[in-house]
N, C-alpha and C positions, 0 to 999 in steps of 0.2 A: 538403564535408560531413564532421562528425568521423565518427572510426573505430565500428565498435559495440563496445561489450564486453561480454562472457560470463561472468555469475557467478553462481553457486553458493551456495546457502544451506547449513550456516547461515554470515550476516555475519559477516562479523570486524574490528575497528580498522579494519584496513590496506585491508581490500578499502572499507570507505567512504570512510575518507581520499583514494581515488583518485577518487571520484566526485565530479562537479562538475553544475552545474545545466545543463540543456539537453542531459547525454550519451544517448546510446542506448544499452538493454540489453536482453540478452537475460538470464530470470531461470530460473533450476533448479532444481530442487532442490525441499525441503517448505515450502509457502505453505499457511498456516492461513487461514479466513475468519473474519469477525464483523462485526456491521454491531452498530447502537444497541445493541436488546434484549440481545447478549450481551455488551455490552461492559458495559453495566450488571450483567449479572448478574454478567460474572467479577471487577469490581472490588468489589461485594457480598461477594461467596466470600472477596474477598481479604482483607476489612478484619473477618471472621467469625476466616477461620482463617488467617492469613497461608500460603495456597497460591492459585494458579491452577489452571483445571482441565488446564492445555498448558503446556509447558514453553516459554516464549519468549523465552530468552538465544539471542540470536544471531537469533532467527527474525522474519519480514514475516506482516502480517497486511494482509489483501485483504480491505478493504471490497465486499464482492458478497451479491447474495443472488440464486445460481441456479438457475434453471428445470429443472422436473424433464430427469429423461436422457430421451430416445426409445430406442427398441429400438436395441442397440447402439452406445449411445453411453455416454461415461464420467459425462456431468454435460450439463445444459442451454447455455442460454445465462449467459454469467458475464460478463458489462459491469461496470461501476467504478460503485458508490454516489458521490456528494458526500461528502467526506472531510470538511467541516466540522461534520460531524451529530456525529461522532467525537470532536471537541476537547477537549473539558471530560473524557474519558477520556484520551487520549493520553499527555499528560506523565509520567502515572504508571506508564503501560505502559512509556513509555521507559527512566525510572528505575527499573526492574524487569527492564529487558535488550533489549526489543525493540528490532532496529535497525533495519525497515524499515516503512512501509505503503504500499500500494496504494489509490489511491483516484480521484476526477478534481475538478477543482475547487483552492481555495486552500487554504491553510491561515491560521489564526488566530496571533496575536503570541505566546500561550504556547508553541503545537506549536513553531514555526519558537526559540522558546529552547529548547526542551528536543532539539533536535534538535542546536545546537551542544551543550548541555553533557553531556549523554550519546552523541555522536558516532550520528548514525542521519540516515534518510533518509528523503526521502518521494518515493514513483514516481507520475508521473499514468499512467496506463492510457486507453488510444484510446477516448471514452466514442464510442456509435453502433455496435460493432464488437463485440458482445456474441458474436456466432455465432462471429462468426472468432475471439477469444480461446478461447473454450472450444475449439478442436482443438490448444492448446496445454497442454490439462489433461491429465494421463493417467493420472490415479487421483484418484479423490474416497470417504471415506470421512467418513461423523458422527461426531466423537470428545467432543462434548460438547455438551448444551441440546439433545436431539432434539424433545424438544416444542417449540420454537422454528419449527419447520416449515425455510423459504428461510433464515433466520436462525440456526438449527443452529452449531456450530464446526466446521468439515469438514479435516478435512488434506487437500490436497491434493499431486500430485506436477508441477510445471512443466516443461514443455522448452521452450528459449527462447521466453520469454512477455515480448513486446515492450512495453515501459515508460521513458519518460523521467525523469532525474532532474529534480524540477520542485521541490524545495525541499533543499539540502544542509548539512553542518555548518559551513560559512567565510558561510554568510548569506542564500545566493542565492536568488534564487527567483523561477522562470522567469513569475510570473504577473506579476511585477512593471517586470519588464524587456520584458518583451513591451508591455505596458502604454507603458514609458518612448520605449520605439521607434517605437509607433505614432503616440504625441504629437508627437516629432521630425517623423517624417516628415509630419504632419500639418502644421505649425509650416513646415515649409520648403514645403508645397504650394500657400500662399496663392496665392489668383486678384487 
């Protein structure tokens, strides 16, 4: 089994260039959410007033939309959205600086180009496992679209928040090959 690695927002070149599809990480640091609703809104804002309402050079954006907190907790349950709802945003986010998302599911022919030519990645996140991720948030604040409700833009603060690369910048992507494997081994199982 490969090694895990330990990284740190915000991305940079060098730390994606190291990531390959199928690695495990653990992720730190500040993770922004947004799901549809704002990601329409902030590409709206964008094409109004050439700004976002979050500063996203360097920074992953977590498709989630979580469950309120209980007493003493930082944020609800926070599982992975379907990350293809997201696409028709994407590209633009990337060529705008984003280099990570979070999500579960595949991604579309555009995301997976834009993700080679602006160097960026995409992590699938353990869908089912909504409770257990959330004890790896440990600050959650609304920093944009609070009328949004679960959908909000929340900064959040990660400590290793367990995520696979499942699509990377040299092509890969882990839903493909999973796919190609299981054919294999199906092809060589005839009865």
């Amino acid at each position: 089994m490969s090694e895990v690695k330990r990284i740190t927002t915000p991305l940079t070149d060098e730390v994606i260039e190291d990531l390959r599809v199928g690695d495990r990480v653990l992720l730190n640091g500040v993770v922004y959410t947004a799901r549809d609703a704002a990601h329409k809104r902030m590409l709206e804002e964008y094409e109004k007033t050439g700004k976002l309402p979050i500063d996203i050079k360097g920074q992953v954006i977590y498709y989630v939309g979580p469950t309120p907190p209980k007493p003493g907790q930082v944020i609800g349950s926070a599982g992975p959205t379907t990350a293809y709802r997201m696409d028709k945003y994407t590209p633009k986010l990337h060529e705008l600086g984003l280099k990570a998302t979070i999500g579960k599911g595949f991604r579309t022919q555009p995301v997976k180009e834009a993700l080679k030519k602006y160097k960026a990645v995409y992590f699938a996140a353990y869908g089912g496992t909504a409770a257990l991720l959330s004890k790896h948030i440990v600050s959650a604040k609304i920093v944009a679209y609070e009328d949004l409700g679960p959908e909000a833009i929340r900064k959040l603060v990660f400590k290793d928040f367990p995520v696979i690369v499942a699509n990377d910048i040299y092509g890969g992507d882990i839903f493909e090959e999973g796919q190609a494997k299981y054919r294999e081994i199906d092809l060589n199982c005839s009865i």
